[in-house]
N, C-alpha and C positions, 0 to 999 in steps of 0.2 A: 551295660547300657547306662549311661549318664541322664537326669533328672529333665535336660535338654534334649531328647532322642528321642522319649515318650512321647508315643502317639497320641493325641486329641482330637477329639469330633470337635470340627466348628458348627456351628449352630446360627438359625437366623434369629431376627428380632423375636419371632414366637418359638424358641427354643425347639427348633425342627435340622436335623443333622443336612447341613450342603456339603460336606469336606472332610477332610482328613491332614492334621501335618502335625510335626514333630514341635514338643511346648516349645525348645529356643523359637523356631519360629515364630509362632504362636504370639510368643510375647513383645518378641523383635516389631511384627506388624499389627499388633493391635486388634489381632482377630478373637471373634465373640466364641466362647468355650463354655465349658461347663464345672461349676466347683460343687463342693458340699463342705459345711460347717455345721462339729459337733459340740453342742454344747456338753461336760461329760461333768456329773453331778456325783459327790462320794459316799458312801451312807449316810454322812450327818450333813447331807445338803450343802456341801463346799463346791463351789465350782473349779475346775483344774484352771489354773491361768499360768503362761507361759512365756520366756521367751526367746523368739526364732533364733536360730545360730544366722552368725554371718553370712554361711556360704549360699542360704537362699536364693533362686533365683526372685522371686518376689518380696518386697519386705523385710528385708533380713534386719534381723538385731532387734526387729520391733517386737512388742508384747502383742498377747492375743488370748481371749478367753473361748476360742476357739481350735480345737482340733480340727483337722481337713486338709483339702488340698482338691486338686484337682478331679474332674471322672476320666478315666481313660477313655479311648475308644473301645467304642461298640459297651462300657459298661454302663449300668444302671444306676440312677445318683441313690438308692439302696445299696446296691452292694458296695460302691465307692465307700459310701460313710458307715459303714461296719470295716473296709481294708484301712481307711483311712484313720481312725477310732483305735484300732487294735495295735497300728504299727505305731502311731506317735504314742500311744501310753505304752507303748513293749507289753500288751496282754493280750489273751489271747481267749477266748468263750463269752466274750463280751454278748448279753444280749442283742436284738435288734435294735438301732438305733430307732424312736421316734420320730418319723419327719412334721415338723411344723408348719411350713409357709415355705416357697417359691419366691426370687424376686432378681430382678435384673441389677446389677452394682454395675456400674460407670464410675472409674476411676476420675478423680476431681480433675487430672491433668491430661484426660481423654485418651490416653496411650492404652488403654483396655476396657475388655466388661466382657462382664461374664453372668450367666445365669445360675444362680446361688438357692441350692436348696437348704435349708438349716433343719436343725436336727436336736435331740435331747436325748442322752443316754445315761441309768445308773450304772457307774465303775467301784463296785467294791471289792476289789481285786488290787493287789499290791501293783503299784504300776512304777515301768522301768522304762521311761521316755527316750525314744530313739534319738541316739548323740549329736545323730547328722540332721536331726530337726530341730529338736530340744535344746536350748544351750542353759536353761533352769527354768522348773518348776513349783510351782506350789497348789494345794486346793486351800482356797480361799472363801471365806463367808460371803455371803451377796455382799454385805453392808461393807465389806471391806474394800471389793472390786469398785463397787459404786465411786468411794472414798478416792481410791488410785486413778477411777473415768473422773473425779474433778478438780485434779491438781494442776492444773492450767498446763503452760507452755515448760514450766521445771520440773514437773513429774513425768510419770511413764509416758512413754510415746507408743501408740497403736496402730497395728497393723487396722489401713484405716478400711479394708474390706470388712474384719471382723468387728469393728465397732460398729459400721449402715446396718452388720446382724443384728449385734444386740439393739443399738436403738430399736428396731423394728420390735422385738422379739419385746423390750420392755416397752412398746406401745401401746396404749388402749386399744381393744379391739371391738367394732363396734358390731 
């Protein structure tokens, strides 16, 4: 089954399951679904930053300090971001992932949105990032990622769902 055949729960504005179809669709019409984003920190506090291979159907080639992807149907945005967590780093007894915060991302060109749970997990485990998602890695210092979010328009380009995360996630929280 291709990456496009995968079933998705669509979901309404309060993140309540109406439907079912396969992602190409999904993505083709703009229908609201469900992802998770894991932030995945190494023993000496590096965050894993990566970036996407081309053949993505979303974002491809862009960077992302985010592991994730999509929940399948009928699955739990827990268990998603432990499958999702383990396949893109190639490890495998990975703790529970942390869930953080909930929040609806609206693509800036309104072609999607999706309801996004984010997440924090320690990976001290040799990680071997899936080929077909991963096209290069690194774990990187906070100070460094920050450094690459403010190289204007000739630095890294971000997968721009993974950046509404982290903004959020480096927001004050009142």
């Amino acid at each position: 089954m291709s990456a496009a055949d995968e079933i998705l729960d669509i979901v309404d504005e309060d993140d309540r399951v109406v439907g079912r179809a396969p992602r190409g669709e999904v993505y083709a019409r703009g229908l609201r679904h469900r992802a998770v984003f894991v932030l995945a920190r190494d023993a000496e506090d590096r965050i894993f930053v990566h970036r996407r291979t081309p053949v993505k159907l979303i974002f491809p080639s862009l960077y992302d300090m985010f592991v994730g992807g999509v929940v399948g149907a009928g699955e739990s945005y827990d268990e998603a971001a432990l499958r999702e967590a383990e396949e893109e780093l190639g490890v495998s007894g990975l703790p529970r992932p942390v869930p953080l915060f909930t929040f609806l991302y609206e693509s800036a060109d309104g072609t999607g949105s999706w309801w996004s749970r984010v997440y924090e997990v320690r990976c001290t485990l040799p990680v071997r990032p899936q080929e077909e998602e991963v096209a290069w890695h690194d774990f990187l210092p906070e100070t460094e990622l920050e450094r690459r979010l403010g190289q204007g328009p000739d630095g890294w380009k971000w997968a721009p769902d993974g950046l509404a995360a982290y903004e959020r996630l480096r927001a004050p929280r009142a």
